[in-house]
N, C-alpha and C positions, 0 to 999 in steps of 0.2 A: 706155705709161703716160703720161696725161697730168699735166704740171705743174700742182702747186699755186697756185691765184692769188695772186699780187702783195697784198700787205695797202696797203689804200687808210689816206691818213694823213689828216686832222683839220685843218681851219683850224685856224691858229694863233688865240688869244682877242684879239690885237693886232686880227685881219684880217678874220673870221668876218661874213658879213651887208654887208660894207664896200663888195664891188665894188656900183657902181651906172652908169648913164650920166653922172651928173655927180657924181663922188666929193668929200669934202671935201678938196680941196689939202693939207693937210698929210697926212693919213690916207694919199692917193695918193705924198706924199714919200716916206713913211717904207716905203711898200710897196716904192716901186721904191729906194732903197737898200739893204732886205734884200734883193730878188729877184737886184740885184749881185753885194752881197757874198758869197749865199749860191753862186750861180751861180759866181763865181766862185774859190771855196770847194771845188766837186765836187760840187754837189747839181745835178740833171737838171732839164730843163723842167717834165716831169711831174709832178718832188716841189713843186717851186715854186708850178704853178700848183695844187695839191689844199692845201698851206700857205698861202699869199695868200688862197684862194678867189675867185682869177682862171682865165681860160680858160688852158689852150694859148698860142691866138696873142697873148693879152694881155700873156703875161710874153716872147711873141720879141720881141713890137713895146717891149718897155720893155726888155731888150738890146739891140736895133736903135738905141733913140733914145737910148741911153748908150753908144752904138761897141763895146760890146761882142763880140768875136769867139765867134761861137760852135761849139762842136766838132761833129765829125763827128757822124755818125748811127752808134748799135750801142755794143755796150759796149769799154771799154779792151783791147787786146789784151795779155794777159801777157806778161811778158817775163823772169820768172823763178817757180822754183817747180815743185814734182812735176809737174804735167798739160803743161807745153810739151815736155819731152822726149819725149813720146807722139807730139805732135803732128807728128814730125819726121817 
């Protein structure tokens, strides 16, 4: 049984139409301090870049260029909760 798709999210009305080759400087501030904070918040590359209406590599290079450490690949491993006990 194959998984349900993933629901794809909506630029934000902040960001929508924004990215270009030369974006307006503040418009690109304000992007890449949400991209941070939200990054570093719990929200995934993924969500960020389909929120911005940036690529992928757009929103690694704008963690890259604010030192941002960014976490492994795959989702969180549990650590409590019914399903890990299984997992023994």
């Amino acid at each position: 049984m194959p998984y349900p798709p993933r629901a794809e999210l909506r630029p934000l009305a902040a960001f929508a139409g924004s990215a270009s080759p030369r974006p307006d400087p503040d418009v690109q501030a304000h992007v890449e301090r949400s991209v941070v904070e939200q990054y570093t918040a719990g929200r995934s590359l993924r969500e960020l870049a389909e929120l911005t209406d940036r690529s992928f590599s757009a929103v690694r290079k704008i963690l890259d260029r604010h030192g941002v450490r960014r976490r492994g690949v795959g989702a969180a491993r549990l650590t409590t909760g019914p399903l890990t006990s299984l997992a023994r």
